[in-house]
DSSP file (Angstrom, degrees, kcal/mol; ACC not computed):
  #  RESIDUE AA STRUCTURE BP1 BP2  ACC     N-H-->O    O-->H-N    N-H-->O    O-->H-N    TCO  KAPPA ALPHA  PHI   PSI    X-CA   Y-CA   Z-CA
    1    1 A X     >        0   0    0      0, 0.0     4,-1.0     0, 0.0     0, 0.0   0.000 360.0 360.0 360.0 -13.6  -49.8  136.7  218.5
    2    2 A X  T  4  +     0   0    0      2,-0.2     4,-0.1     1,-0.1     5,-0.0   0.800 360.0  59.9-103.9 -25.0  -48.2  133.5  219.6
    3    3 A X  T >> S+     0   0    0      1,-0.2     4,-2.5     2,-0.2     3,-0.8   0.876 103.2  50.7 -42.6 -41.7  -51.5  132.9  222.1
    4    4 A X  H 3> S+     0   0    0      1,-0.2     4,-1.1     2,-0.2    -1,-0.2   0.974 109.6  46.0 -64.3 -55.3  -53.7  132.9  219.4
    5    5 A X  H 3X S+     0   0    0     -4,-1.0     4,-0.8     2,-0.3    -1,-0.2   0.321 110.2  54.8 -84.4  10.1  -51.7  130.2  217.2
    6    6 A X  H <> S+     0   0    0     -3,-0.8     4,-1.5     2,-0.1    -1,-0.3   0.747 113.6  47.5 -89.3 -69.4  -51.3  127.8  220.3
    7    7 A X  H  X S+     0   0    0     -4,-2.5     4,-1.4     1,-0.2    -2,-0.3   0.656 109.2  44.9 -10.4 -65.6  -55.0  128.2  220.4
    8    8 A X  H >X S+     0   0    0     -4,-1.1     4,-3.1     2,-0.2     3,-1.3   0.934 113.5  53.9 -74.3 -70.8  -55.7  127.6  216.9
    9    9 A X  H 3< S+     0   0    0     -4,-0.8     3,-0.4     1,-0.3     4,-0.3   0.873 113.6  49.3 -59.2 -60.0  -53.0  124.2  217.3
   10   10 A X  H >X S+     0   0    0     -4,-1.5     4,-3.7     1,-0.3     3,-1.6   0.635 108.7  49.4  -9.8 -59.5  -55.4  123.2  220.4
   11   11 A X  H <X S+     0   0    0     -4,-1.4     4,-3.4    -3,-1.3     5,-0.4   0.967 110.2  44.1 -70.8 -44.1  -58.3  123.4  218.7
   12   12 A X  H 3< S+     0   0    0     -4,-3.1    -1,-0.3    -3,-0.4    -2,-0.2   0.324 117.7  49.4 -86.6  35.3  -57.5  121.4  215.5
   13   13 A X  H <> S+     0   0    0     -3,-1.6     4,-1.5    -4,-0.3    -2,-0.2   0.466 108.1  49.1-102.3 -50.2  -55.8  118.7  217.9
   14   14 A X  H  X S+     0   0    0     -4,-3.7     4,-1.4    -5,-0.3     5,-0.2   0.871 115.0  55.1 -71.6 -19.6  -59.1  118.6  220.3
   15   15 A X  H  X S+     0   0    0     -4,-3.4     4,-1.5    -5,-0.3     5,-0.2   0.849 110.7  41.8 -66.4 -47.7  -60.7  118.2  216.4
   16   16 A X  H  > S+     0   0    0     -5,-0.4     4,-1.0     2,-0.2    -2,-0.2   0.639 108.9  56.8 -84.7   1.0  -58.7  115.3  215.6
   17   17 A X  H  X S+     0   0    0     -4,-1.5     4,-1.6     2,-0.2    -2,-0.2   0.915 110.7  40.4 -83.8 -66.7  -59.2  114.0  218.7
   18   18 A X  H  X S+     0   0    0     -4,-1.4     4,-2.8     1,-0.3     5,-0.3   0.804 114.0  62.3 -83.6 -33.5  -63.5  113.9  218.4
   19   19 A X  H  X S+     0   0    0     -4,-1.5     4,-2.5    -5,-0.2     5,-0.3   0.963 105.3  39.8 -69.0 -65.8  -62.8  112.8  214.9
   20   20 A X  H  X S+     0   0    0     -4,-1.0     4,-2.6     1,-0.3     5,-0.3   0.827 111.5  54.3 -57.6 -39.4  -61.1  109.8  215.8
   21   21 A X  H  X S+     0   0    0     -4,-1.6     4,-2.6     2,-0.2    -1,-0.3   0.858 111.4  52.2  -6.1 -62.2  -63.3  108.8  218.6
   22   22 A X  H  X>S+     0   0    0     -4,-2.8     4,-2.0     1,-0.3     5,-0.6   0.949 108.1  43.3 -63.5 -42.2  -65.8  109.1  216.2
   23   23 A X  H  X5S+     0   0    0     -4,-2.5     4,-1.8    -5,-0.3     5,-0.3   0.890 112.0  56.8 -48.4 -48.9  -64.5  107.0  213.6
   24   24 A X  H  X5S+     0   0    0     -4,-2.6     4,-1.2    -5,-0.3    -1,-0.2   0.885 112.4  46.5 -62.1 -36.8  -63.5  104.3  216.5
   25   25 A X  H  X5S+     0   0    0     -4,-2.6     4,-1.2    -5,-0.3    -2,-0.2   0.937 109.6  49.3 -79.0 -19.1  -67.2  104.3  217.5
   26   26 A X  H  X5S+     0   0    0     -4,-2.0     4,-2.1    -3,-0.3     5,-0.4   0.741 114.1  46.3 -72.7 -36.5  -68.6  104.0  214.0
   27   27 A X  H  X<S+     0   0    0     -4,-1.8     4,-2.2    -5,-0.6    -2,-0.2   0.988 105.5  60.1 -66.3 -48.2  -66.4  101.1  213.3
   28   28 A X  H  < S+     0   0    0     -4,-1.2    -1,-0.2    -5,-0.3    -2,-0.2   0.888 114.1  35.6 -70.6 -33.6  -67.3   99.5  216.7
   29   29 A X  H >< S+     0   0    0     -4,-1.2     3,-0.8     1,-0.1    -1,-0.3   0.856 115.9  58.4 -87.3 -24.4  -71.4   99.3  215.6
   30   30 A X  H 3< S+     0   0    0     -4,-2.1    -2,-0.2     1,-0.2    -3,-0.1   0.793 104.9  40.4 -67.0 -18.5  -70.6   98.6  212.4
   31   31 A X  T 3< S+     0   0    0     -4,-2.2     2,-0.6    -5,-0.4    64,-0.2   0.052  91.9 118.8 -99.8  30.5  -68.6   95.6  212.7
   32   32 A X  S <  S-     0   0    0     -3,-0.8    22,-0.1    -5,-0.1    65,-0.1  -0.786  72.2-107.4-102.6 117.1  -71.3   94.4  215.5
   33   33 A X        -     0   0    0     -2,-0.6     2,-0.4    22,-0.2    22,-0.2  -0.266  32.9-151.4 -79.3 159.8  -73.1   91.2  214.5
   34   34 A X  E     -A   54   0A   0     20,-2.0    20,-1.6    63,-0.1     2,-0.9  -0.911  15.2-140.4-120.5 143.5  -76.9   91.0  213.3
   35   35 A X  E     +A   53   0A   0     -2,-0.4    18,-0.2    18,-0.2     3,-0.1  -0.918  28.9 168.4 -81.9  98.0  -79.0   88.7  213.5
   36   36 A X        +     0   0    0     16,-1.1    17,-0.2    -2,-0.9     2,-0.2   0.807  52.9  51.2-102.8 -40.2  -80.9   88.8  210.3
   37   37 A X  S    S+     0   0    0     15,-1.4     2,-0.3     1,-0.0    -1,-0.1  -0.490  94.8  37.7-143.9  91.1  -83.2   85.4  210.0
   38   38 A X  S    S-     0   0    0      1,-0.2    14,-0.1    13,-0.2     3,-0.1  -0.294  85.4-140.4 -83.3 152.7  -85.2   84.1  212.2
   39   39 A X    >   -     0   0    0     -2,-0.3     3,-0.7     1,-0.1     2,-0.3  -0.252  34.9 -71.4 -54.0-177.0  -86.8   87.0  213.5
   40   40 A X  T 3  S+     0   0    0      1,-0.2    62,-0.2    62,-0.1    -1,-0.1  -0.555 116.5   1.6 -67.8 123.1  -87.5   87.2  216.8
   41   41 A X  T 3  S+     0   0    0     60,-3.4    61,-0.3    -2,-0.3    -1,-0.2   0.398  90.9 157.5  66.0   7.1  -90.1   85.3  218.0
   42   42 A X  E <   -b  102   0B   0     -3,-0.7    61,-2.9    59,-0.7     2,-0.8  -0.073  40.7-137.2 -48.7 152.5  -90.9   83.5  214.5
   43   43 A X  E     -b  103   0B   0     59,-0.2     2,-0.5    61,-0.1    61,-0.2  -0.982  22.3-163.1-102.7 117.1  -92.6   80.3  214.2
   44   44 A X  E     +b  104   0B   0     59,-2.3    61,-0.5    -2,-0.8     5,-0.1  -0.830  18.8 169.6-105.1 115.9  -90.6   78.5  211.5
   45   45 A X        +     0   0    0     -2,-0.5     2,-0.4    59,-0.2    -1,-0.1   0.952  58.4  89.7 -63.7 -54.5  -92.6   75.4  210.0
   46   46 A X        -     0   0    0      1,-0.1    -1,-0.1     2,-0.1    -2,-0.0  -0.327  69.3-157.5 -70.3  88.4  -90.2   74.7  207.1
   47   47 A X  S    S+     0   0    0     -2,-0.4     2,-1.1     1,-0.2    34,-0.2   0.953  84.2  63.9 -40.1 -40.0  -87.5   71.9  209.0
   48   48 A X  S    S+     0   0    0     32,-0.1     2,-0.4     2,-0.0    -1,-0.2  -0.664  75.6 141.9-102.0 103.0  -84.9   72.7  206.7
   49   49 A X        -     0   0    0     -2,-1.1     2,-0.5    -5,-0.1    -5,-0.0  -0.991  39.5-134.0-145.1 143.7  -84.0   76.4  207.3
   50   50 A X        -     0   0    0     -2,-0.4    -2,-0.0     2,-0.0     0, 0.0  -0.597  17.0-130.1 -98.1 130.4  -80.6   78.6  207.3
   51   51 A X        -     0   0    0     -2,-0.5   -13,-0.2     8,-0.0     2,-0.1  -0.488  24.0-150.0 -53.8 160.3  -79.7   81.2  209.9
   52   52 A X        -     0   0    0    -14,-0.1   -15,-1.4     2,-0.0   -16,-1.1  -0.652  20.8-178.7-140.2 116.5  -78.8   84.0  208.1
   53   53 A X  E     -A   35   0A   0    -18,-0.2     2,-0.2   -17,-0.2   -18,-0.2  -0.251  18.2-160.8 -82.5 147.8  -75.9   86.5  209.8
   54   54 A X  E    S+A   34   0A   0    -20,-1.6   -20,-2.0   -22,-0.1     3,-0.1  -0.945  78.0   1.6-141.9 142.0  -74.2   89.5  209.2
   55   55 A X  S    S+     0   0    0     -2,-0.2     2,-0.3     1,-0.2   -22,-0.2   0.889 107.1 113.4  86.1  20.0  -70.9   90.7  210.8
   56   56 A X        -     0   0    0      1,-0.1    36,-0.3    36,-0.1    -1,-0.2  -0.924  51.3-171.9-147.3 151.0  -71.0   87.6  212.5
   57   57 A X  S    S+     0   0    0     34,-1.6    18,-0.4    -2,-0.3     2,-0.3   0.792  81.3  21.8-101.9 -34.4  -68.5   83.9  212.5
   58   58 A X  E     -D   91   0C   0     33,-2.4    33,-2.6    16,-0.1     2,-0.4  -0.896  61.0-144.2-140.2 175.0  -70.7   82.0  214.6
   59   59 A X  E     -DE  90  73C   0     14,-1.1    14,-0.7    -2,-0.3     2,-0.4  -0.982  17.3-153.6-142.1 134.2  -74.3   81.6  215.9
   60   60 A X  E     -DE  89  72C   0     29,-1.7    29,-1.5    -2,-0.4     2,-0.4  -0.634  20.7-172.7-104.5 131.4  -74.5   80.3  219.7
   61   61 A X  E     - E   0  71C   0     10,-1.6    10,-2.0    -2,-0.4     2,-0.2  -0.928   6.4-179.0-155.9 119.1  -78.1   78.4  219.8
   62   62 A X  E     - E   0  70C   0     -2,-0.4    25,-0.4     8,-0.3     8,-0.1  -0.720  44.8-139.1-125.3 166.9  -79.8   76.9  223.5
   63   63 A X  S    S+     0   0    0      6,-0.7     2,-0.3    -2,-0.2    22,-0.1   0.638  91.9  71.5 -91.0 -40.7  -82.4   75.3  224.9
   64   64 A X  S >  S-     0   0    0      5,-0.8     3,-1.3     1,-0.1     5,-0.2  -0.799  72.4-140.7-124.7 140.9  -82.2   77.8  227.8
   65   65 A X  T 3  S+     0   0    0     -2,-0.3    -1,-0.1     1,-0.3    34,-0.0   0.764 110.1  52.8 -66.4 -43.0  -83.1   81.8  228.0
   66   66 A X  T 3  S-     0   0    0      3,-0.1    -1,-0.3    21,-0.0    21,-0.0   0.719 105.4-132.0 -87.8  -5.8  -79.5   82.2  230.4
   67   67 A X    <   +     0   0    0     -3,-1.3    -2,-0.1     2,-0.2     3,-0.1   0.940  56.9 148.2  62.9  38.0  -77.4   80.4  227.5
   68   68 A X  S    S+     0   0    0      1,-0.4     2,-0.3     0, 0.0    -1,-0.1   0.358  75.5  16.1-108.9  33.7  -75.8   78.1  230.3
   69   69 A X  S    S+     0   0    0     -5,-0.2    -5,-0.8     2,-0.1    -6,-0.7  -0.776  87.8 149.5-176.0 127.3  -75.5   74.9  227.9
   70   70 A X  E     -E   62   0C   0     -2,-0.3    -8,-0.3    -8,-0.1     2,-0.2  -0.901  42.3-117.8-153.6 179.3  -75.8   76.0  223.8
   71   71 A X  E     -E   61   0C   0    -10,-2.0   -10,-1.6    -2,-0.2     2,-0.3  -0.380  20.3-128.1 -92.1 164.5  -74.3   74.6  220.8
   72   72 A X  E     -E   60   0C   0    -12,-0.2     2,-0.3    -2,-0.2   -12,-0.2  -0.922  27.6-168.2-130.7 139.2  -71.7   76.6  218.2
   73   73 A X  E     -E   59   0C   0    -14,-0.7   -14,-1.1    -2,-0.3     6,-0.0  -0.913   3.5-167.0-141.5 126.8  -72.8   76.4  214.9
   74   74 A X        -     0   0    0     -2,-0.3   -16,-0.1   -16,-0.2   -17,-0.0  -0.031  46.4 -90.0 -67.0 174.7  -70.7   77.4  211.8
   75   75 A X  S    S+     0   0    0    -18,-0.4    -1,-0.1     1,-0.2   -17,-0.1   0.648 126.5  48.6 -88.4  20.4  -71.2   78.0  208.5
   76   76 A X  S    S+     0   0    0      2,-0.1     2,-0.2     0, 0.0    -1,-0.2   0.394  91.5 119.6 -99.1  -4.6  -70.5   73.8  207.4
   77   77 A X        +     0   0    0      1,-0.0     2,-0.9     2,-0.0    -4,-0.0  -0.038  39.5 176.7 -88.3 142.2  -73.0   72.9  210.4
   78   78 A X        +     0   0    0     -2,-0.2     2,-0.3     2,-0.0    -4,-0.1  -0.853  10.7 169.7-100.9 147.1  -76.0   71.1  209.6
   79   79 A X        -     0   0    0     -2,-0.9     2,-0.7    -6,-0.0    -6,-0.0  -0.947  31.4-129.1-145.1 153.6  -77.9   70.2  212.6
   80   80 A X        -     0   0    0     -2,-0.3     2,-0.1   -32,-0.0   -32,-0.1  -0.732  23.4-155.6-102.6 126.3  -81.5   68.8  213.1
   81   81 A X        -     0   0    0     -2,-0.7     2,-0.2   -34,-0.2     3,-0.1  -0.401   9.0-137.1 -72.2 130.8  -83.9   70.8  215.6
   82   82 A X        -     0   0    0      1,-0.2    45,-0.1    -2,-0.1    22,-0.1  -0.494  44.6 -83.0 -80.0 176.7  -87.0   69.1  217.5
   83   83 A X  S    S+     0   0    0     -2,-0.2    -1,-0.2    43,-0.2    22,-0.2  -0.262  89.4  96.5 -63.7 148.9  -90.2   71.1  217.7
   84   84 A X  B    S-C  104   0B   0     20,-2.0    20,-2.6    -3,-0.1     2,-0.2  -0.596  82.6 -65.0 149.1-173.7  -89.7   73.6  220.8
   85   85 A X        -     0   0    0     18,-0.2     2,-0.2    -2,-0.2    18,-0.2  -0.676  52.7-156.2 -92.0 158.7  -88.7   77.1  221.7
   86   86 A X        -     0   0    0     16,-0.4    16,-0.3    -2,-0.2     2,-0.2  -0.447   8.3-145.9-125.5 178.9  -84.4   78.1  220.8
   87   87 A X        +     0   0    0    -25,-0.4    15,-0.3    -2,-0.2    -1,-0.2   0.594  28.3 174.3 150.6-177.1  -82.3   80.6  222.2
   88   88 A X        +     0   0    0    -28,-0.3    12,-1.6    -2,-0.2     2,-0.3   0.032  17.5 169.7-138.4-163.1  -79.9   82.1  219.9
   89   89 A X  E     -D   60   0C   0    -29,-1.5   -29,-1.7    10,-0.2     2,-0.4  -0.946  29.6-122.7-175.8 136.9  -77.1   84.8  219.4
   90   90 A X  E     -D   59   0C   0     -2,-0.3     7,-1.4     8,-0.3     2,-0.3  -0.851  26.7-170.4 -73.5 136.1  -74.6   85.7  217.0
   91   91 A X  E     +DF  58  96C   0    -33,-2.6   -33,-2.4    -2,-0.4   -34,-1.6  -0.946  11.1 168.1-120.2 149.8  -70.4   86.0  217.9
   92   92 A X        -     0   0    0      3,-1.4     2,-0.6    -2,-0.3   -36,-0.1  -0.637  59.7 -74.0-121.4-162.0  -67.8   87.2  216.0
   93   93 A X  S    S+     0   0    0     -2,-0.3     3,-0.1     1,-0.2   -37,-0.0  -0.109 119.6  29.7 -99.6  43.2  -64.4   87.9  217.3
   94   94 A X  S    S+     0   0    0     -2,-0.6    -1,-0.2     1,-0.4     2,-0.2   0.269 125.9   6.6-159.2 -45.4  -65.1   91.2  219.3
   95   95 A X        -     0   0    0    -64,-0.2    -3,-1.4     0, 0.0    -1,-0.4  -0.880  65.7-134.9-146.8-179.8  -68.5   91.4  220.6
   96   96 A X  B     -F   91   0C   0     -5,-0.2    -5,-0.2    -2,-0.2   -37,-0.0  -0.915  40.0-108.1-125.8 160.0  -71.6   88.4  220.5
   97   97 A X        -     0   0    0     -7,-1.4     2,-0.3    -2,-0.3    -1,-0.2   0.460  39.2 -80.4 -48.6-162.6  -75.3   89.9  219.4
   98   98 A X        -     0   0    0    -63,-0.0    -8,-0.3   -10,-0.0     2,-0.3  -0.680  63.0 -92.0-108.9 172.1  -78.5   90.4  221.7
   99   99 A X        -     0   0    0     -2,-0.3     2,-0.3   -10,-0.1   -10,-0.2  -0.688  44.6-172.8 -94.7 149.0  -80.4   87.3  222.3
  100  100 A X        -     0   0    0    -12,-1.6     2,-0.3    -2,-0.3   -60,-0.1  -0.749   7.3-143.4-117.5 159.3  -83.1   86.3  220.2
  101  101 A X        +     0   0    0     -2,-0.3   -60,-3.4   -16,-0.0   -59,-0.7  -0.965  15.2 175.7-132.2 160.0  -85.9   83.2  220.2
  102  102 A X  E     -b   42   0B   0    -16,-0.3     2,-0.7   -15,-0.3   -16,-0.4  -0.996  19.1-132.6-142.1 144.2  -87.5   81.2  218.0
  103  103 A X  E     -b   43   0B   0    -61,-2.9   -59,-2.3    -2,-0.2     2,-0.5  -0.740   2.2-163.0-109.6 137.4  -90.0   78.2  217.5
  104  104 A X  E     -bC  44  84B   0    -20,-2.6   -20,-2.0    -2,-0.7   -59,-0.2  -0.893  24.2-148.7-115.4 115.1  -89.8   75.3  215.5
  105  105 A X        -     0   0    0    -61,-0.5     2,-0.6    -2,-0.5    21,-0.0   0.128  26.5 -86.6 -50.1 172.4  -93.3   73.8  215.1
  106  106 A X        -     0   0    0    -23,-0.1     2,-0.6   -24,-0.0    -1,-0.1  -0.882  35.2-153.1-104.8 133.4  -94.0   70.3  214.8
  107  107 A X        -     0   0    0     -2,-0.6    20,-0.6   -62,-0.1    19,-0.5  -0.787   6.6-164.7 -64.2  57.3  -94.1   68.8  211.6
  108  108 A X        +     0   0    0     -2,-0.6     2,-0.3    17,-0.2    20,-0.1  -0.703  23.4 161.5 -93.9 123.0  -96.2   65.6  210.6
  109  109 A X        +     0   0    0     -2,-0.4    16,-0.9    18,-0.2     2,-0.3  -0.848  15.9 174.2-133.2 111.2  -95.0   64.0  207.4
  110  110 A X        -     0   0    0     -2,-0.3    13,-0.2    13,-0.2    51,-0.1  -0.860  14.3-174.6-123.0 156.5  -95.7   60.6  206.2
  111  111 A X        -     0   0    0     11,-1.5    10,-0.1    -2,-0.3    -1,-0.0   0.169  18.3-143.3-119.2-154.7  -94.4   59.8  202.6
  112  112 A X        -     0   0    0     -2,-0.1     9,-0.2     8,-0.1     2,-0.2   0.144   8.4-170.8 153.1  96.7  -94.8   56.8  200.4
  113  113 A X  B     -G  120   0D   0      7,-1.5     7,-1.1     1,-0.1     2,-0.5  -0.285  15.1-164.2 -97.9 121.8  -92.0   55.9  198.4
  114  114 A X        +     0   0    0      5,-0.2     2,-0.2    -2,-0.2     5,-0.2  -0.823  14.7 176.4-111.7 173.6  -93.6   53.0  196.0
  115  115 A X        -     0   0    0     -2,-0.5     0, 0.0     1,-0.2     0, 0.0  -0.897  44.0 -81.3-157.3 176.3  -90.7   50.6  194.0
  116  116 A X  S    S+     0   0    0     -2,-0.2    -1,-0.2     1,-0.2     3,-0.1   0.938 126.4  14.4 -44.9 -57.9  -90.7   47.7  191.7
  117  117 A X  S    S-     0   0    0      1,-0.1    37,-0.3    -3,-0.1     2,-0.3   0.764 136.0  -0.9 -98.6 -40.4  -91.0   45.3  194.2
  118  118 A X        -     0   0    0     35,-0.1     2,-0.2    36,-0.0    35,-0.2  -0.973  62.5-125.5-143.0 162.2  -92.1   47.2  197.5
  119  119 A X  E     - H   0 152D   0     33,-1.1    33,-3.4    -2,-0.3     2,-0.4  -0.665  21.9-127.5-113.8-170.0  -92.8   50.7  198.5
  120  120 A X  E     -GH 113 151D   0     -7,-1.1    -7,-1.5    -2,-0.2     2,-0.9  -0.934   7.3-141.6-132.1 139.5  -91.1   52.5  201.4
  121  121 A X  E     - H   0 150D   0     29,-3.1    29,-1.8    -2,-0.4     2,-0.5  -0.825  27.6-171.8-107.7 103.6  -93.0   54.4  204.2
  122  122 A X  E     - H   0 149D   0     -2,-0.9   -11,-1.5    27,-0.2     2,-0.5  -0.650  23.9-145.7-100.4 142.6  -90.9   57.8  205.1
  123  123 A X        +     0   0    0     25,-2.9    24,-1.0    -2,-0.5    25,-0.2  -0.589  24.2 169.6-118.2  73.6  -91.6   60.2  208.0
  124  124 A X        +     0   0    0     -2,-0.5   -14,-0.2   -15,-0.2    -1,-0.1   0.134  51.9 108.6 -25.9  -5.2  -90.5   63.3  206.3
  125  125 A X  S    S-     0   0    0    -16,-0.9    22,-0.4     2,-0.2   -17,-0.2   0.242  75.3-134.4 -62.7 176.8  -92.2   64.8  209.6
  126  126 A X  S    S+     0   0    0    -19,-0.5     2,-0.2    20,-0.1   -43,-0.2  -0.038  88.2  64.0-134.7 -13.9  -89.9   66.3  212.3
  127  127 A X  S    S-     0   0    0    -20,-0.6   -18,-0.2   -45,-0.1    -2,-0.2  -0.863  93.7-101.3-111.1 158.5  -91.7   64.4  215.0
  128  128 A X        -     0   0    0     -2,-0.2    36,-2.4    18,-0.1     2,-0.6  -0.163  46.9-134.6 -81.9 157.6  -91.9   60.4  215.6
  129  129 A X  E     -IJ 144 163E   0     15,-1.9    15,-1.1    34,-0.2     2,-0.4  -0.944  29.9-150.1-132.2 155.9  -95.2   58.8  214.6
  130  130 A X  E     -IJ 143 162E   0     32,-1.5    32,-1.2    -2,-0.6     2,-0.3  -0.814  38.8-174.2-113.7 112.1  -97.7   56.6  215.4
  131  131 A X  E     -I  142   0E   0     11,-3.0    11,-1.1    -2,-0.4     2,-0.5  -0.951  11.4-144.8-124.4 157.7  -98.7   55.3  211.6
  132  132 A X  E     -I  141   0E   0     28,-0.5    28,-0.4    -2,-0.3     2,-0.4  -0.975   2.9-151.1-137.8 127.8 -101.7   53.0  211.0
  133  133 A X  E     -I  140   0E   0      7,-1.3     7,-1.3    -2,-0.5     2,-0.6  -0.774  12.1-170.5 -96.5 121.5 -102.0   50.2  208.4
  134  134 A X  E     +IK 139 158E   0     24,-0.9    24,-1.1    -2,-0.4     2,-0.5  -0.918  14.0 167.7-114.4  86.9 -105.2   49.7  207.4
  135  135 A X  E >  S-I  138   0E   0      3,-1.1     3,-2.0    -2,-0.6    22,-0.1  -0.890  72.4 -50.6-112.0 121.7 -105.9   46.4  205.1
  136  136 A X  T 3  S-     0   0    0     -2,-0.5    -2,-0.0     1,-0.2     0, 0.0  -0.062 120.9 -22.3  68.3-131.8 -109.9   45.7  204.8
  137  137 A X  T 3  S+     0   0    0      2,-0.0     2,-0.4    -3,-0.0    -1,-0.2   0.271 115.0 107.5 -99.0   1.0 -111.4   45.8  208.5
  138  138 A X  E <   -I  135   0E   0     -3,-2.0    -3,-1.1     2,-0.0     2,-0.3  -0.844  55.5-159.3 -92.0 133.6 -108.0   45.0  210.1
  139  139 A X  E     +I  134   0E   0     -2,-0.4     2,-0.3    -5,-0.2    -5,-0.2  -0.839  13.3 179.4-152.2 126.5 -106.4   47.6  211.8
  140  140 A X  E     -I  133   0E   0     -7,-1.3    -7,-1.3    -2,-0.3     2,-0.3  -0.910  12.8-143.6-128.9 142.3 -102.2   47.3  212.4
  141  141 A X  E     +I  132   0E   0     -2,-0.3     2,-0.3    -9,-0.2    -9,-0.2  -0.795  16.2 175.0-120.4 170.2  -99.7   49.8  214.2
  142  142 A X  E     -I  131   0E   0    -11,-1.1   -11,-3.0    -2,-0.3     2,-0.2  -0.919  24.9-130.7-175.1 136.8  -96.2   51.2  214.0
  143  143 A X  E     -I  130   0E   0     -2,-0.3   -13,-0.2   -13,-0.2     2,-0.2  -0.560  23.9-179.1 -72.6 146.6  -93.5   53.5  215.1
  144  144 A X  E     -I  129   0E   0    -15,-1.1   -15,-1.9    -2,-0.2     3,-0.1  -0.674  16.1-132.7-131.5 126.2  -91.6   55.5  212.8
  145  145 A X    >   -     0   0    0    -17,-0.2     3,-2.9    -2,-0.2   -22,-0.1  -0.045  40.7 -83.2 -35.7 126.1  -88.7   58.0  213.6
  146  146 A X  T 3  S+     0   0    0      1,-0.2     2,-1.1   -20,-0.1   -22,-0.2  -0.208 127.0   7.0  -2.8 136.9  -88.0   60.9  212.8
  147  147 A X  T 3  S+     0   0    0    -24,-1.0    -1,-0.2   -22,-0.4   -23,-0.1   0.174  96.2 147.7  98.9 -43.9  -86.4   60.1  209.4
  148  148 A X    <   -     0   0    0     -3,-2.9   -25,-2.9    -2,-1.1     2,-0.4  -0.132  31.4-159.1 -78.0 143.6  -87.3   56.1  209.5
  149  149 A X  E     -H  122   0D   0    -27,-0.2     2,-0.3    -2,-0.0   -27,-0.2  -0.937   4.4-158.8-147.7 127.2  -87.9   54.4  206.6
  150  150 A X  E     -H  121   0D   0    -29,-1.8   -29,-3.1    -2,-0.4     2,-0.3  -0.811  14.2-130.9-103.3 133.8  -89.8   51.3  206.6
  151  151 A X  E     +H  120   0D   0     -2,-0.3     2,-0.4   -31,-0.2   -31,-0.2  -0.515  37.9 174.8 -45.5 116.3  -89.9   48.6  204.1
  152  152 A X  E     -H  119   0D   0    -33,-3.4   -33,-1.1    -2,-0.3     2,-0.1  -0.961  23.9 -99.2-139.0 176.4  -93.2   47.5  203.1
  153  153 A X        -     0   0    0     -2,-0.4     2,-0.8   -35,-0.2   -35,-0.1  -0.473  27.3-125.3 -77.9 168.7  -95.7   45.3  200.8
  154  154 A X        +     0   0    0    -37,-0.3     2,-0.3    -2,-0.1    -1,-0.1  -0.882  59.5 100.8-110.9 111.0  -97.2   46.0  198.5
  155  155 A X  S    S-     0   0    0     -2,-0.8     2,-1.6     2,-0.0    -2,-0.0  -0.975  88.5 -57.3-173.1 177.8 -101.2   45.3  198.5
  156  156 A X  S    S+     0   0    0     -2,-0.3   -20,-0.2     2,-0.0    -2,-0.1   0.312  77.7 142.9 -65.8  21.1 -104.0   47.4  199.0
  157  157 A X        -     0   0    0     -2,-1.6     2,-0.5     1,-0.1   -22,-0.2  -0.108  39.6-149.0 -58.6 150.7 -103.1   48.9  202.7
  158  158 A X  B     -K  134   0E   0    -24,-1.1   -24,-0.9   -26,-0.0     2,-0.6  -0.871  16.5-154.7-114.1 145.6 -104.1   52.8  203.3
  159  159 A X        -     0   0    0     -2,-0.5     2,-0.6   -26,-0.2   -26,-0.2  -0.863  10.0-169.3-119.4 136.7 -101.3   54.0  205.9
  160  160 A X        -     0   0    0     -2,-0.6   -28,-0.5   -28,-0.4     2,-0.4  -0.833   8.8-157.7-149.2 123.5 -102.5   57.3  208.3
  161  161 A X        +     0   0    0     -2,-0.6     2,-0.3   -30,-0.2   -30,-0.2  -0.708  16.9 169.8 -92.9 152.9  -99.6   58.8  210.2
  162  162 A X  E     -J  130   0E   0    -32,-1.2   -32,-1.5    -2,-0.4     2,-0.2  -0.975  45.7 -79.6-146.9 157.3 -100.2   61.2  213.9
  163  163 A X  E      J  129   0E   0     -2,-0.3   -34,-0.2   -34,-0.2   -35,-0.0  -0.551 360.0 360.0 -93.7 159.6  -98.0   62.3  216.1
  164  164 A X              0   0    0    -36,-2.4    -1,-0.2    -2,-0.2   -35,-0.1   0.635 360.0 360.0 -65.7 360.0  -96.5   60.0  218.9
């Protein structure tokens, strides 16, 4: 009689044993970060776009496929991306994601802000531009930046932006 009930403790010890395991392995993929947006291999157009994470504190983003020079980005960080292929990975404070890529196309955007007195030439673009002012038959050129915003007159000019 005393066999059996050693047995019997055994068993429901080797039971609470594979239970906790289990429980330590369900916690350990559940708390695992994902990578929810971009997907993998997107082409993203849009400049202004948010990772979006779950399970996860920070997102590790590179130039380079081995990660051996990346940026940390939080949730206050703004950063702006050239056109090209990324890199990137979620971390939290136990394990980092798989790595993922993404592309950020390029972007041509030229704007024309008009005001009282003068209007303003923006490159809403994501790339630098080559812009041409076009008065009559005379034919004029310009840089603008990423960003740049130029001061201009105001007179009958047509503007055509391309990229540098």
């Amino acid at each position: 009689m005393k066999i059996k009930k050693l047995t019997l403790e055994k068993k429901i010890i080797l039971a609470e044993i594979v239970l906790v395991i289990g429980i330590l392995i369900y916690l350990f993929f559940s708390i695992s970060p994902k990578q929810v947006y971009p997907l993998n291999g997107a082409v993203i157009i849009e400049p202004n776009f948010v990772f979006e994470i779950e399970n996860g504190e920070e997102v590790l983003l590179s130039v380079y496929e081995d990660f051996n020079d990346y940026i940390i980005l939080n949730e206050n960080s703004e950063v702006n991306l050239a056109p090209g292929e990324y890199y990137w990975k979620v971390r939290n404070e136990f394990r980092e994601s798989e790595m993922r890529n993404f592309t950020i196309q390029s972007h041509v955007g030229l704007n024309i802000k008009q005001g009282e007195n003068s209007n303003k030439l923006i490159n809403s673009g994501n790339v630098d531009l080559e812009v041409e002012k076009k008065i009559g038959s005379k034919f004029t050129g310009l840089i603008l930046g990423v960003n740049e915003i130029k001061e201009i007159g105001k007179d009958n000019s047509t503007y055509e932006g391309s990229q540098k």
